[in-house]
Short mmCIF file of the C-alpha atoms (twelve columns), coordinates in Angstrom:
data_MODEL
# 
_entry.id   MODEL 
# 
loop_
_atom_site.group_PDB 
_atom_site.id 
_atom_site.type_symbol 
_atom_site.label_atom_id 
_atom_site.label_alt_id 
_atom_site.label_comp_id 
_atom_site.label_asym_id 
_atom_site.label_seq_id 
_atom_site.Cartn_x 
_atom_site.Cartn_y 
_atom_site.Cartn_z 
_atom_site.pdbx_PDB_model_num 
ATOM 1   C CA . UNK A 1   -106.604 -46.275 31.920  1 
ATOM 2   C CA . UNK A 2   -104.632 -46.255 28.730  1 
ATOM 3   C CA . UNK A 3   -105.031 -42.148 28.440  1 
ATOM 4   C CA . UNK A 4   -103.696 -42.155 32.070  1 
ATOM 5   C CA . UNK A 5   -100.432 -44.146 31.135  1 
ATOM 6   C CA . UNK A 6   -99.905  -42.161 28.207  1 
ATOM 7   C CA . UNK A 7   -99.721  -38.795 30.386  1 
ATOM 8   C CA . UNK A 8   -97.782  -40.185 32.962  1 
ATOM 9   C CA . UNK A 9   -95.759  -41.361 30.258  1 
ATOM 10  C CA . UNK A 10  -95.417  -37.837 29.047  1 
ATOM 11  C CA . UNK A 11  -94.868  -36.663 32.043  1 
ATOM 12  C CA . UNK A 12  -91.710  -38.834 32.582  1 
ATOM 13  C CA . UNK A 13  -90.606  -37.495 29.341  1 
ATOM 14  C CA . UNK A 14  -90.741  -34.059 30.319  1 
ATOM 15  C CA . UNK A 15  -89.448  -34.327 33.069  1 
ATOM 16  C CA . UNK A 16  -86.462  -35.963 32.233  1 
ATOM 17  C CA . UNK A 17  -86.206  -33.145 29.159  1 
ATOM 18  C CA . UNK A 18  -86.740  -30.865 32.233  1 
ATOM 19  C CA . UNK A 19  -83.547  -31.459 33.783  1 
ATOM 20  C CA . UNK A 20  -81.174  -33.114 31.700  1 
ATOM 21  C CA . UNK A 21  -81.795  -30.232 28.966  1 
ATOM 22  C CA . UNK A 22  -79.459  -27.773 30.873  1 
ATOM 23  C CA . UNK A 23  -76.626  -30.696 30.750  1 
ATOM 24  C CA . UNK A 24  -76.926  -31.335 26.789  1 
ATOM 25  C CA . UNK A 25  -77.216  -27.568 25.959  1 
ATOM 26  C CA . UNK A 26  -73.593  -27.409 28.237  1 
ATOM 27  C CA . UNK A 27  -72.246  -30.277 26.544  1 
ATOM 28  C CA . UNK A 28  -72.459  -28.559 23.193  1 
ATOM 29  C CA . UNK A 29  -71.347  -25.658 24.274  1 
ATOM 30  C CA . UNK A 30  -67.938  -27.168 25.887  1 
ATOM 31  C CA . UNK A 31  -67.465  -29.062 22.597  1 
ATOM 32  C CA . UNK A 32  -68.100  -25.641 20.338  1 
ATOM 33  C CA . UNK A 33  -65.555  -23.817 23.176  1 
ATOM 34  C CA . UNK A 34  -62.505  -26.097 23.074  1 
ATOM 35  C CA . UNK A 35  -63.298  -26.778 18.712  1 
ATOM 36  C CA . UNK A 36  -62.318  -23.074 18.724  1 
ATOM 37  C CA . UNK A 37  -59.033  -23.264 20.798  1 
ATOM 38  C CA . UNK A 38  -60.285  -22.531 23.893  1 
ATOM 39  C CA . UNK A 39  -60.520  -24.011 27.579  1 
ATOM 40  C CA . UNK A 40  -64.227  -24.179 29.628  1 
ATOM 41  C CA . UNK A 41  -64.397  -22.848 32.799  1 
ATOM 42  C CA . UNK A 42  -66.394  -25.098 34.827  1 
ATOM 43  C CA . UNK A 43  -66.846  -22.658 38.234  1 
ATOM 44  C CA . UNK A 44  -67.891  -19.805 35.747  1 
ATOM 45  C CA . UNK A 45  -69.892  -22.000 32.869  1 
ATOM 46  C CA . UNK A 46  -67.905  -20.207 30.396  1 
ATOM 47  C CA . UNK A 47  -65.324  -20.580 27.741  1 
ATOM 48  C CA . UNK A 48  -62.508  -18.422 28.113  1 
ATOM 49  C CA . UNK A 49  -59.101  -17.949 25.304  1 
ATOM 50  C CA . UNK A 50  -55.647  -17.748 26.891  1 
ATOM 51  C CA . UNK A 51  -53.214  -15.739 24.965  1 
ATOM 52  C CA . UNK A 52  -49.975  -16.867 25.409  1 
ATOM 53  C CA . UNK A 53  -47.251  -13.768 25.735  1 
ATOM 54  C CA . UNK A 54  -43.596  -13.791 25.269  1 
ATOM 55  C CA . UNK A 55  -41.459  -13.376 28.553  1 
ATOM 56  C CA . UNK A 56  -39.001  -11.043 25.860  1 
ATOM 57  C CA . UNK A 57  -40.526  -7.555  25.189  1 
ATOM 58  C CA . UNK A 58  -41.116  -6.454  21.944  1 
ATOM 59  C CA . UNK A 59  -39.680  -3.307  21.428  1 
ATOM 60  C CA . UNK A 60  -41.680  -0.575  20.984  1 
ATOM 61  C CA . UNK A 61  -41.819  1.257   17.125  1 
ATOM 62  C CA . UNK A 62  -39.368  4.394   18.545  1 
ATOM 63  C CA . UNK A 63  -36.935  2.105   19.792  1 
ATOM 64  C CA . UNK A 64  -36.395  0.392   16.437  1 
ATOM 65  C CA . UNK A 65  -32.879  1.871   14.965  1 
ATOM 66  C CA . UNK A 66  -31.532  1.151   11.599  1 
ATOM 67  C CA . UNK A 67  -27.578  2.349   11.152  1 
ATOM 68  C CA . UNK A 68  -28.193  4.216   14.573  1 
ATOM 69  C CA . UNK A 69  -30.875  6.336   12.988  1 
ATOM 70  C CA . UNK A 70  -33.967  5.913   14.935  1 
ATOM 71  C CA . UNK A 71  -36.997  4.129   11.848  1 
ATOM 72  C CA . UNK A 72  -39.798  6.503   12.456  1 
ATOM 73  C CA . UNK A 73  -37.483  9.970   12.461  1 
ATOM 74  C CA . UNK A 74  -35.089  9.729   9.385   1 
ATOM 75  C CA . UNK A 75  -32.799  12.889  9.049   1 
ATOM 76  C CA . UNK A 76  -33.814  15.071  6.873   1 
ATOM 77  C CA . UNK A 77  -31.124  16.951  4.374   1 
ATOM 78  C CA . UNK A 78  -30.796  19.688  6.723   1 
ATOM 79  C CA . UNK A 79  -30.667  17.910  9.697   1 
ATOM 80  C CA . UNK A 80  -27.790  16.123  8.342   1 
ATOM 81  C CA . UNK A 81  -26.097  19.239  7.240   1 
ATOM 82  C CA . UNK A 82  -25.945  20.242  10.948  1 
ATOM 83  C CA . UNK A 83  -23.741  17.150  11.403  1 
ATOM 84  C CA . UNK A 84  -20.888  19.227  9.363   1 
ATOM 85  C CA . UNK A 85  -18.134  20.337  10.650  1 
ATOM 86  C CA . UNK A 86  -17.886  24.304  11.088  1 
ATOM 87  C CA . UNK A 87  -15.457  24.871  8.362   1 
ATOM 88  C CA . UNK A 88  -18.072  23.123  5.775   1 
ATOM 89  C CA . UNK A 89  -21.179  24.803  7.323   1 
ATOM 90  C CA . UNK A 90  -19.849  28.598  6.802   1 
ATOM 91  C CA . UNK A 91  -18.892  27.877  3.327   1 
ATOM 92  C CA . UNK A 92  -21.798  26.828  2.376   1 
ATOM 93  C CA . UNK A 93  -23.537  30.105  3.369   1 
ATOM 94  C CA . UNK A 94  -21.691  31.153  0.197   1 
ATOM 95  C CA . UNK A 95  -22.551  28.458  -1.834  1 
ATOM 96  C CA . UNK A 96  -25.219  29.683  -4.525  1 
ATOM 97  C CA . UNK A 97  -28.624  28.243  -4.413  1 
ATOM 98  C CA . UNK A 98  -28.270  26.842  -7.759  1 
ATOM 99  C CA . UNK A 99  -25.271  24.330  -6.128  1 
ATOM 100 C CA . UNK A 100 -27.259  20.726  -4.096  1 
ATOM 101 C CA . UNK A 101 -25.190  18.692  -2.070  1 
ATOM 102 C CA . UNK A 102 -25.987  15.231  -1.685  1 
ATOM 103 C CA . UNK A 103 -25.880  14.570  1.834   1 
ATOM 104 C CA . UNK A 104 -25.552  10.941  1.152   1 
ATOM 105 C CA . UNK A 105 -22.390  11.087  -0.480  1 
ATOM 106 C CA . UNK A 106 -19.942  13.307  1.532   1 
ATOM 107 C CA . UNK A 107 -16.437  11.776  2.121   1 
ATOM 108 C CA . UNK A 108 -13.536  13.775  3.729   1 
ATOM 109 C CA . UNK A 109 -9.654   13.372  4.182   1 
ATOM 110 C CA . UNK A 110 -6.342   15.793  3.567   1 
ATOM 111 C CA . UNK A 111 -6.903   16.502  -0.053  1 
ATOM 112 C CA . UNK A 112 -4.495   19.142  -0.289  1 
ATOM 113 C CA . UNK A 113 -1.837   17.929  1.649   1 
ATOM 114 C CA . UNK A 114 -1.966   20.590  4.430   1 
ATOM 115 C CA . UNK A 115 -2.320   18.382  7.443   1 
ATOM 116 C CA . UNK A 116 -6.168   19.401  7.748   1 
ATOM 117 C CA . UNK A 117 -9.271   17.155  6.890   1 
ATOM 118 C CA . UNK A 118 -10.671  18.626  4.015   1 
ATOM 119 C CA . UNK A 119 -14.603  17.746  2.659   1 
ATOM 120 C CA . UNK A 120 -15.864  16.299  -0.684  1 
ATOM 121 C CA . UNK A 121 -19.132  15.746  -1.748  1 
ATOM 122 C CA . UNK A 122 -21.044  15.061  -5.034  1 
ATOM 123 C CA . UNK A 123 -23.231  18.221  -5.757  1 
ATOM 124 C CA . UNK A 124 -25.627  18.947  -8.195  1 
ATOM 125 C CA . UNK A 125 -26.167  22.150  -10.607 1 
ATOM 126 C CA . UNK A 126 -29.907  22.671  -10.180 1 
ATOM 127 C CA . UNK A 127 -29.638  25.598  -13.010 1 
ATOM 128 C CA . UNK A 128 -28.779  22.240  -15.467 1 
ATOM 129 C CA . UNK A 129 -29.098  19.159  -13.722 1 
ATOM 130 C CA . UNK A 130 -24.970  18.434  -14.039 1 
ATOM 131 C CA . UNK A 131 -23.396  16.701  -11.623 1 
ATOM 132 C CA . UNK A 132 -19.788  16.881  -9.791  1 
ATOM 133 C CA . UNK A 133 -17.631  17.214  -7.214  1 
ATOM 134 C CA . UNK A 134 -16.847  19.519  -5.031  1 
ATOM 135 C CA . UNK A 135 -13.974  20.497  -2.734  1 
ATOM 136 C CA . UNK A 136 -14.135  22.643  0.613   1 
ATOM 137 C CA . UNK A 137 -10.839  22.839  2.104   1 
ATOM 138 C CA . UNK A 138 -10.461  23.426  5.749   1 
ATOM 139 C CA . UNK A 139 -7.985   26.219  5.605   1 
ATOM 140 C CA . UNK A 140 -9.460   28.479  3.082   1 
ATOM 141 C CA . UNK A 141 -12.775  29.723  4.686   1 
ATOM 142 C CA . UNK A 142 -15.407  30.427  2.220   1 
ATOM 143 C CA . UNK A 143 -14.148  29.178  -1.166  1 
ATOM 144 C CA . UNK A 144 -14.823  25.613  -2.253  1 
ATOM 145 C CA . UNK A 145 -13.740  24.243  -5.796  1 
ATOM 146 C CA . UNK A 146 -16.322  22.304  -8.097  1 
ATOM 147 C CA . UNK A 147 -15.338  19.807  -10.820 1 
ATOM 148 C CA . UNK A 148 -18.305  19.181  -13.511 1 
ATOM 149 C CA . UNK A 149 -21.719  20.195  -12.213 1 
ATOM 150 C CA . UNK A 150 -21.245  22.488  -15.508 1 
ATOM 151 C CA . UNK A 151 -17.388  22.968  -15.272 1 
ATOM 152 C CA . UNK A 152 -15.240  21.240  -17.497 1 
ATOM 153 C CA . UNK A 153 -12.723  18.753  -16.185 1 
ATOM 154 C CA . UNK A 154 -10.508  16.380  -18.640 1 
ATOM 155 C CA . UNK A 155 -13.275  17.319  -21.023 1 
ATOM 156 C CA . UNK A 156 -16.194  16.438  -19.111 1 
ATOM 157 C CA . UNK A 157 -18.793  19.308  -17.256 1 
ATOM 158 C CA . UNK A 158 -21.220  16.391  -16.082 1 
ATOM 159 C CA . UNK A 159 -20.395  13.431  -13.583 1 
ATOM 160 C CA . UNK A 160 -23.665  12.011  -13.273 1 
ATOM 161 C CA . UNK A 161 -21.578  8.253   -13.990 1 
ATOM 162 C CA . UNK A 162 -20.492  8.450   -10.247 1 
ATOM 163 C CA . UNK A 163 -21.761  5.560   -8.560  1 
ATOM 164 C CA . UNK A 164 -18.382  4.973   -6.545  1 
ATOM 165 C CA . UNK A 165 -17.062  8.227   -4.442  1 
ATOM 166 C CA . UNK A 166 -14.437  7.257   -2.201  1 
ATOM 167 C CA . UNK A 167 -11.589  8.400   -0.779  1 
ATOM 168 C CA . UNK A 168 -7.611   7.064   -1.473  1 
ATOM 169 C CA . UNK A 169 -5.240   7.043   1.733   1 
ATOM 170 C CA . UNK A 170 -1.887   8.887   1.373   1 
ATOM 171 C CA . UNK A 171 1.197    7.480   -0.217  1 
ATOM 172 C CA . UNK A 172 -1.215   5.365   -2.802  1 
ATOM 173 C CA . UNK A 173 0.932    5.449   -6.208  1 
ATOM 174 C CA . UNK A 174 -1.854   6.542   -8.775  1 
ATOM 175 C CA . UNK A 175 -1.647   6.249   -12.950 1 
ATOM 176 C CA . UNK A 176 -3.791   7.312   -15.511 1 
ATOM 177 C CA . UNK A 177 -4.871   4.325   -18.174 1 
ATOM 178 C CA . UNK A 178 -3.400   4.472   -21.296 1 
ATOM 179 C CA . UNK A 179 -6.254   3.544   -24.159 1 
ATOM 180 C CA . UNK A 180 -5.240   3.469   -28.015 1 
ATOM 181 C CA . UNK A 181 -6.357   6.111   -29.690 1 
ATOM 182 C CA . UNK A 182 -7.586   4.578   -32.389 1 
ATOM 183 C CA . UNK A 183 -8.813   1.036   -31.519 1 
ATOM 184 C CA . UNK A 184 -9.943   2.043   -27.846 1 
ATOM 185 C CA . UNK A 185 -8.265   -0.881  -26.294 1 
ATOM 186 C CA . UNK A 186 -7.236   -0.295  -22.665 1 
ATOM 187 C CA . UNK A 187 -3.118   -0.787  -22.853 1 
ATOM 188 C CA . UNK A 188 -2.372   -0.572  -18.984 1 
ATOM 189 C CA . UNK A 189 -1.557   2.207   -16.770 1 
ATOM 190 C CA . UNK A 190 1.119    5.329   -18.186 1 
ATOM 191 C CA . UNK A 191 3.939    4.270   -15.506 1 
ATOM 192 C CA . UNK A 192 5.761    7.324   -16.809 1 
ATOM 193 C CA . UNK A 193 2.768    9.406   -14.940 1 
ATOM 194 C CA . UNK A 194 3.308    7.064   -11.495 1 
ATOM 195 C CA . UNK A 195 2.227    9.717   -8.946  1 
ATOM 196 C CA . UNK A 196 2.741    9.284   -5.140  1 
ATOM 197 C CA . UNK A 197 -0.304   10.589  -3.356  1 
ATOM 198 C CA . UNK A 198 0.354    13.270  -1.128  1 
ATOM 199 C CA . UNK A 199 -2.787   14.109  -0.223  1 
ATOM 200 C CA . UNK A 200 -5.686   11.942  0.200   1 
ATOM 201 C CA . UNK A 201 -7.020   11.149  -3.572  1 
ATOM 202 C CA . UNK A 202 -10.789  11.004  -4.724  1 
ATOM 203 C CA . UNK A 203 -11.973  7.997   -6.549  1 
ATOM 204 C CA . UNK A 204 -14.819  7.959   -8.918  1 
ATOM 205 C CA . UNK A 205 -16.172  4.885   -10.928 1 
ATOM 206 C CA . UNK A 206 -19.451  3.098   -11.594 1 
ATOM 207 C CA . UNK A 207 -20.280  0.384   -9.479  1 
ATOM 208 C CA . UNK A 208 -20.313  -2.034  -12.316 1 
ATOM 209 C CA . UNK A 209 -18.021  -2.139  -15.692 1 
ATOM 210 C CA . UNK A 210 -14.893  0.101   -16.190 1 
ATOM 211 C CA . UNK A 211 -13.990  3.819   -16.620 1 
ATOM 212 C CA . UNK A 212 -13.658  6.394   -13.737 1 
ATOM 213 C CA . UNK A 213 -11.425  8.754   -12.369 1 
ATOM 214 C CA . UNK A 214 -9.370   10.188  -9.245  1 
ATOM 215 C CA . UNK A 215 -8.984   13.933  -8.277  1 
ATOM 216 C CA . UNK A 216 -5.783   14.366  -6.227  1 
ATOM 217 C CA . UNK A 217 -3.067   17.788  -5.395  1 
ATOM 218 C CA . UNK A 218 -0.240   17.622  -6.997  1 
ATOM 219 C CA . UNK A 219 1.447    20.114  -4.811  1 
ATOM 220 C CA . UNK A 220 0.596    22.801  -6.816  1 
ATOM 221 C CA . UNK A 221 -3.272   22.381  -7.971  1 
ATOM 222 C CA . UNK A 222 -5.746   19.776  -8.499  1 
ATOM 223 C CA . UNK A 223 -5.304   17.100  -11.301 1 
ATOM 224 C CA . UNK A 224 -7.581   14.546  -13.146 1 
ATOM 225 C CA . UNK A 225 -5.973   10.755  -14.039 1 
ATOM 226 C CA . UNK A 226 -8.620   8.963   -16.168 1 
ATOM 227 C CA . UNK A 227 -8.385   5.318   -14.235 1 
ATOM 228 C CA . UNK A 228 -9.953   1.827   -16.105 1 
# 
């Protein structure tokens, strides 16, 4: 009698493991589902993750611009040469191969006071390493004029000190600095060499302390004021 209460007893016990097993094992499984973030789908018996997307789209990497310039298709040098206006483009077929522009540092205006935009950019003497300016004026096809880059100009045949390369506007009164000779203090600017731009000027200085320069036309040719 006491065997048979014990099995029954059993029995009960598996029985009731039987069918409320299915009902723990879920129970554990909806607490592991929404632990990690997620919600339990009660129709399907399984946990499913809802990523949540903006109603904005994200642009795609092509359509990302940076000055205009598309991020994933930079110009290269002679892409950027292209840009150039005709004038600049034959004269540099004459250019030797020796002579590098620096395509990020072209400027342009009337340098010689003809009524035509003229172009300017700092170059590079690859035979030396020197570096100056050059000139390409609109109205003379072919020639250009360098200034360093190995050719001397108030004394100097390399620029590489240009961190500023701007152009002046027209009717800008220019002087060169006076500095003592001997003591190398700055004394102001020579007012007896006040000259009105009649051309657009070229302005060279580094970014940070003193000392530079300006290229302008004097009417007759091209003249250096040493500016501090």
């Amino acid at each position: 009698m006491k065997i048979r209460s014990i099995l029954i007893g059993l029995g009960i016990l598996g029985l009731a493991f039987f069918i409320g097993y299915p009902r723990v094992k879920q129970f554990f499984e909806i607490d592991s589902c929404l632990d990690k973030g997620g919600q339990w789908n009660y129709e399907l018996g399984s946990c499913e993750f809802v990523v949540e997307t903006s109603d904005e789209e994200e642009p795609e990497f092509e359509d990302l611009v940076v000055n205009n310039i598309s991020i994933d298709s930079f110009p290269t040098e002679l892409e950027i040469q292209e840009t150039f206006p005709e004038y600049v483009k034959q004269t540099m077929q004459s250019l030797p191969d020796s002579i590098l522009i620096d395509v990020d540092n072209v400027i342009y205006g009337d340098f010689n006071a003809d009524g035509l935009q003229d172009f300017s950019s700092i170059v590079t003497n690859l035979q030396d390493g020197q570096t100056g300016i050059m000139i390409i004026e609109q109205n003379n096809s072919n020639q250009y004029l360098i200034f360093g880059a190995g050719v001397e100009i108030n004394g100097m045949s390399n620029l590489s000190w240009v961190e500023v390369f701007e152009t002046l506007p027209i009717g800008e009164v220019i002087a060169p600095t006076l500095v003592d000779s001997e003591s190398g203090d700055i004394i102001g600017p020579d007012v007896s060499m006040e000259f009105k731009l009649i051309g657009n000027g070229i302005f060279m200085t580094v970014e940070e302390g003193h000392g530079g320069g300006i290229i302008f036309w004097n009417g007759t040719k091209y003249v250096w004021y040493h500016v501090e």
